[in-house]
DRENKOL-731329 format. One record per residue: residue in one letter; x, y, z of N, C-alpha, C in turn. Coordinates in Angstrom, 3 decimals, padded with zeros to 6 digits. Atoms other than C-alpha are relative to their C-alpha. Last residue first. Layout:
BEGIN
SITE   code        nxx        nyy        nzz       caxx       cayy       cazz        cxx        cyy        czz
SITE      A          X          Y          Z          X          Y          Z          X          Y          Z
...
***
This chain:
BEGIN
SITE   code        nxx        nyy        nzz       caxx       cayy       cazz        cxx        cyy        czz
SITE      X    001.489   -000.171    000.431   -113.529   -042.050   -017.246   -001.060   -000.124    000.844
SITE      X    001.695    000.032   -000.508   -110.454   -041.238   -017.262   -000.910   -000.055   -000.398
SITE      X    001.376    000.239    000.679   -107.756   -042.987   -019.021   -000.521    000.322    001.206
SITE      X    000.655    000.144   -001.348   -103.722   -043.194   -017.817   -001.274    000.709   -000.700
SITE      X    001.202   -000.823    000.231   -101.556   -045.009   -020.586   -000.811    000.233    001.051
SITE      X   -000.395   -001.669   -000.127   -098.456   -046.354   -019.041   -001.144    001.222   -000.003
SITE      X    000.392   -000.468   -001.873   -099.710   -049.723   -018.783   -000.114    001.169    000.078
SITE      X   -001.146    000.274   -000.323   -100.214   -049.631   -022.628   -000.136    000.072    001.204
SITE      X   -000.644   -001.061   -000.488   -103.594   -050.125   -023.859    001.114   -000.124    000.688
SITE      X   -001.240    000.012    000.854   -105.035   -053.193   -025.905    001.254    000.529    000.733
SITE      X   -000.814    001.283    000.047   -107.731   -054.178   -023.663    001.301    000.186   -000.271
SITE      X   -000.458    000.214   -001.237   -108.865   -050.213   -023.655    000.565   -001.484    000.295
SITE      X    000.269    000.660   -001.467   -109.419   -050.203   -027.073    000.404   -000.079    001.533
SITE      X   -000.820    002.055   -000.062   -107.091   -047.948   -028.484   -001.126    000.062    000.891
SITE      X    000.490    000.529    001.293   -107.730   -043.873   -029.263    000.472   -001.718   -000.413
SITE      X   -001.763   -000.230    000.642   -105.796   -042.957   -025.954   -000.582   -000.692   -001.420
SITE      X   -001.189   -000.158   -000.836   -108.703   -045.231   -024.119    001.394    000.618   -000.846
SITE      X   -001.982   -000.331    001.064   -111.213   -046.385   -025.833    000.664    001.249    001.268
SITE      X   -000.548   -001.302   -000.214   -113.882   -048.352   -023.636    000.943    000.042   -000.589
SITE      X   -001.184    000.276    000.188   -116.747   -051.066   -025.062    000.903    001.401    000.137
SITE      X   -000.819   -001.341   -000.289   -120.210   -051.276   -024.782    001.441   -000.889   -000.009
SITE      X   -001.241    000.309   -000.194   -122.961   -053.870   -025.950    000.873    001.263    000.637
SITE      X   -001.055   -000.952   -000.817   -126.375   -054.003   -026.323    000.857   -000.817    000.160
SITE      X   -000.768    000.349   -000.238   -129.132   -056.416   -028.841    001.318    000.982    000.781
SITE      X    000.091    001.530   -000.128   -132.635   -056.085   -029.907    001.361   -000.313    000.722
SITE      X   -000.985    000.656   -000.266   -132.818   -052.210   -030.334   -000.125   -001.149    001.047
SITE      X    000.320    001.416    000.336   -136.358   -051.036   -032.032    001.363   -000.859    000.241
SITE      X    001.086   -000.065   -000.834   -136.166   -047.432   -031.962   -000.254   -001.291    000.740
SITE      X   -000.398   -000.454   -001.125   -132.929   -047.155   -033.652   -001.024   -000.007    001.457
SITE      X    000.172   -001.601    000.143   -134.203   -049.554   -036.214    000.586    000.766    001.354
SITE      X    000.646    000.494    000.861   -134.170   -053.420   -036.577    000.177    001.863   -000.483
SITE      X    001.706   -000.018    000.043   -131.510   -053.784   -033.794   -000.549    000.507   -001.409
SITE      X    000.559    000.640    000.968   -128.036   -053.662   -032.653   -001.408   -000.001    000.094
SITE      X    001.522    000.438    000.131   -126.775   -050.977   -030.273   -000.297   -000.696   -001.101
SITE      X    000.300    000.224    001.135   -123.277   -050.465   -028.680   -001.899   -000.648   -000.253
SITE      X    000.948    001.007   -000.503   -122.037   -048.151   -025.814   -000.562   -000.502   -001.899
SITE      X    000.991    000.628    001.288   -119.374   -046.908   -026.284   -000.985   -000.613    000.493
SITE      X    001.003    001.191    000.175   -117.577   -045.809   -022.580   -000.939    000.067   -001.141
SITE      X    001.028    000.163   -000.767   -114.602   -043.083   -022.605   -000.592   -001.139   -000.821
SITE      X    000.206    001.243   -000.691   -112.441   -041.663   -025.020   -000.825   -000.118    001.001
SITE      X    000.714    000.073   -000.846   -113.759   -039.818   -027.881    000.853   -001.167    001.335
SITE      X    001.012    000.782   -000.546   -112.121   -039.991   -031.363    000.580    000.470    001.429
SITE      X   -000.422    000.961   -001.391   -111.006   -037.045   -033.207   -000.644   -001.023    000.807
SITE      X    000.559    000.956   -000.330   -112.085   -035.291   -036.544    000.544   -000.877    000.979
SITE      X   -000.902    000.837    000.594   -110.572   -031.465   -037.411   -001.195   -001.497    000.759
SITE      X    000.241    000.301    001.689   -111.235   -028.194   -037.304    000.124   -001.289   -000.062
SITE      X   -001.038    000.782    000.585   -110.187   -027.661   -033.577    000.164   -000.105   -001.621
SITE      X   -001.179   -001.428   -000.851   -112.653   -025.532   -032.408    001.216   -000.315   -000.613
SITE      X   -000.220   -001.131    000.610   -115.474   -027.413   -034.522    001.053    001.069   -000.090
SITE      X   -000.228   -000.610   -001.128   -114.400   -030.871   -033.398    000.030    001.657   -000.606
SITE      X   -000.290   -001.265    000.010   -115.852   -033.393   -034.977    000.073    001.058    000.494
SITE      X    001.389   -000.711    000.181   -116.627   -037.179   -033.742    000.719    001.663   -000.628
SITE      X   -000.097   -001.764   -000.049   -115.195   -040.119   -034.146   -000.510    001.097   -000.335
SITE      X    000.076    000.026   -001.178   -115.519   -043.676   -033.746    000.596    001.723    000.363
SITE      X    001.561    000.409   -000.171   -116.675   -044.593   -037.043   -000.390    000.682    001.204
SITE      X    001.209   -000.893   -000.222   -113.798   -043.253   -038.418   -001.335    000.056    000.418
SITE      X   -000.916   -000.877   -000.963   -110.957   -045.810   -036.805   -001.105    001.526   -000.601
SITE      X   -001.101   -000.627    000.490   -113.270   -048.256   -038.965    000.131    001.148    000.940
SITE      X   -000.123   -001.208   -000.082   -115.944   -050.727   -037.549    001.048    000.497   -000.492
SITE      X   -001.266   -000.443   -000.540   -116.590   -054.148   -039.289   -000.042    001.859    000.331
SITE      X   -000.010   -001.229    000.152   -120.514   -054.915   -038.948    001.613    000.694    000.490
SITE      X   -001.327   -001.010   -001.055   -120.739   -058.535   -038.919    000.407    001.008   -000.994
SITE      X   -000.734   -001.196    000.239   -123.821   -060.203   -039.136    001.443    000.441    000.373
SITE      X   -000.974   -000.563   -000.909   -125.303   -063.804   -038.258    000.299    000.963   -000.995
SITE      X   -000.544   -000.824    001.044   -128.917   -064.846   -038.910    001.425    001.060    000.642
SITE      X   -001.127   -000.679    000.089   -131.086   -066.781   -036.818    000.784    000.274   -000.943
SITE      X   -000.910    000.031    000.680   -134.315   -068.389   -036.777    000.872    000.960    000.230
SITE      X   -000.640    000.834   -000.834   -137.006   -068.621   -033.890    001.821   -000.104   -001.092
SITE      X   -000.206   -000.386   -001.721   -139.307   -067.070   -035.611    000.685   -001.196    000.388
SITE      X    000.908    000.721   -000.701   -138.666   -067.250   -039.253    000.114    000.062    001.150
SITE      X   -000.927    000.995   -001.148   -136.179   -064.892   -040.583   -001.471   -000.608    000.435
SITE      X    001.562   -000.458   -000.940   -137.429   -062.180   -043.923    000.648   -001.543    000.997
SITE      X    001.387    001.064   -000.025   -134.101   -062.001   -045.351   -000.877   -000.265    000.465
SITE      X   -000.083    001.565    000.084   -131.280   -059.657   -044.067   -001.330   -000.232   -000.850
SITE      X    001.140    000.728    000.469   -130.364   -056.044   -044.953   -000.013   -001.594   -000.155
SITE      X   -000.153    001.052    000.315   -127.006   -054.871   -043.131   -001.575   -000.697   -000.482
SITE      X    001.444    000.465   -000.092   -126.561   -051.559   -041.675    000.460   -001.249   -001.281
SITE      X   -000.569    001.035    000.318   -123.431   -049.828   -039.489   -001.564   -000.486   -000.909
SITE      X   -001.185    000.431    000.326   -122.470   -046.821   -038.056   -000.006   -001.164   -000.770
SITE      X   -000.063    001.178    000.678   -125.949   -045.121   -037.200    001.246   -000.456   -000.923
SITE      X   -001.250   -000.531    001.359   -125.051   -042.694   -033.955    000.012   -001.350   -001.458
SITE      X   -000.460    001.468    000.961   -127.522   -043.479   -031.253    000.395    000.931   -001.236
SITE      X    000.296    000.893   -000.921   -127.738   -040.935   -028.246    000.514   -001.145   -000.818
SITE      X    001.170    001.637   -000.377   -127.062   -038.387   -030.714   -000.123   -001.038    000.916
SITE      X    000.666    000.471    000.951   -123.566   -036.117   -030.245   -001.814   -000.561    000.529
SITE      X    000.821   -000.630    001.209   -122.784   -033.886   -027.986   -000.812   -000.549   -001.083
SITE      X   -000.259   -000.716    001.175   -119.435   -035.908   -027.190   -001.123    001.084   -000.454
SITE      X   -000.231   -001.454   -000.306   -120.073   -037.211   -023.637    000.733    000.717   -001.419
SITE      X   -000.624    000.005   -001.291   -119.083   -041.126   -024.887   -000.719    001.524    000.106
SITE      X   -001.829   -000.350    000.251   -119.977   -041.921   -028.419   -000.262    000.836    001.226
SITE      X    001.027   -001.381   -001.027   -123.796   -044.210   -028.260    002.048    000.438    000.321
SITE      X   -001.166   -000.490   -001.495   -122.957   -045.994   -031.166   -000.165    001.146    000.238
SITE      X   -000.212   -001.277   -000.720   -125.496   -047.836   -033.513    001.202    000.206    000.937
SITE      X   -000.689    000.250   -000.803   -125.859   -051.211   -035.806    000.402    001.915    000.549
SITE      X   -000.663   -001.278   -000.051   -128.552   -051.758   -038.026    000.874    000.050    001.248
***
């Protein structure tokens, strides 16, 4: 299962974005996933507004068996609804 923790939004701590049923894994075995995100995954609702916007600031990401039960972290910053890698110089991002 794959989670996101969405920046100072209100939301959940873990947000479930992503899930993938494997095969029972032998210890020590591995098993690769990939959980494509979409430009809605990363957004949250805005009652005042009406409407669905993403968040900028720090993602944080969670893999694991259950939300309880996270095996694997990550994070990643948007910036102006863009990765932050991507971003123009111009663009100016607090966070």
């Amino acid at each position: 299962q794959l989670y996101l923790g969405i920046p100072d939004a209100g939301e959940p701590l873990k947000m479930l974005r992503g899930f993938e049923r494997l095969p029972e894994l032998e210890p020590g075995q591995l098993a690769h996933v990939w959980f494509p995100l979409q430009a809605r995954d990363l957004q949250v609702y805005s009652a005042v507004a009406k409407t669905w916007h993403a968040v900028d600031g720090k993602y944080r990401v969670y893999v694991g068996s259950s939300s309880r039960d996270i095996r694997l972290t990550g994070e990643f910053v948007l910036c102006g609804g863009h990765p932050a890698e991507t971003m123009q110089p111009k663009l100016n991002c607090k966070l």
